[in-house]
C-alpha positions, 0 to 999 in steps of 0.5 A: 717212573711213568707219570700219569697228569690228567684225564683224556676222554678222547683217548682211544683205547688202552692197551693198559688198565689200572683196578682200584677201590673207591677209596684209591680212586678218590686220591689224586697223588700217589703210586699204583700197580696197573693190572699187568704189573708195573708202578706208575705214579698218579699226579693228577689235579687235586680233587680229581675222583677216577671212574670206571672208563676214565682214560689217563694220560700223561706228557707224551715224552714219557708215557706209553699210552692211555690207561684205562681205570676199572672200577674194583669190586668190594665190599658194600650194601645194597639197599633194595626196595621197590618203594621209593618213599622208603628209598627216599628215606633212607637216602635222607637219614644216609645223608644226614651220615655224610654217607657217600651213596650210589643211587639206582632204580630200585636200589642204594649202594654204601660200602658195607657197614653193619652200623648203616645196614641196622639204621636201613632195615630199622626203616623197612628196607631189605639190605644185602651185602655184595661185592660189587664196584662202588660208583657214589654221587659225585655230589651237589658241588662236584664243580661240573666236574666229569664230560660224560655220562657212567 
């Protein structure tokens, strides 16, 4: 089975792409289906979360080129407001949850959850459920992590 075991932003194109949900792409060690079919296995360092554009690699005597992960479309809630303090204050309270939470002008993102919803409209937000990719925080203590800008 082809392994994947790294991450290669230097990799030009990807003839191959793999679509996966937060979740799965937060999970460095396990089987996945890439787009056109096929199983290949994940066997990347502990800790390493997959965006949307990463390129993977793998030992060059058994993989047949990069493949690019895409970044699935699923359920989440979008909070909009064009009040910033508002935004503030909900991105708080959300963290306070441990909420992982992607942030944009004007707008949060968590995977939809009704509790979550109800606690940002009690604030005054509007709340909106959409299927779009979720592309969270990486975090204070990423560790650096990620050599390019999504």
């Amino acid at each position: 089975m082809e392994t994947f075991d790294r991450l290669d932003p230097d990799a030009a194109g990807a003839a191959r792409s793999l679509t996966l949900p937060f979740e799965r792409r937060a999970r460095s060690r396990q089987r996945v289906l890439l787009d056109a079919g096929g199983e290949v296995l994940l066997m990347l360092p502990r800790g390493t979360l997959l965006r949307d554009g990463d390129r993977l690699a793998g030992p060059a005597d058994a993989c047949r080129g990069p493949v690019l992960v895409c970044a699935a479309a699923e359920p989440v809630s979008v909070v909009i407001s064009a009040d910033p303090l508002l935004l503030l204050r909900a991105a708080y309270h959300l963290g306070n949850r441990h909420v992982a939470l992607q942030i944009g002008a004007g707008w949060l993102r968590y995977l939809g959850d009704p509790v979550l919803d109800e606690l940002c409209r009690g604030l005054g937000l509007r709340v909106e459920s959409a299927s779009l990719p979720f592309e969270p925080e990486a975090g204070a203590y990423a560790g650096g992590g990620h050599g390019h800008g999504h």
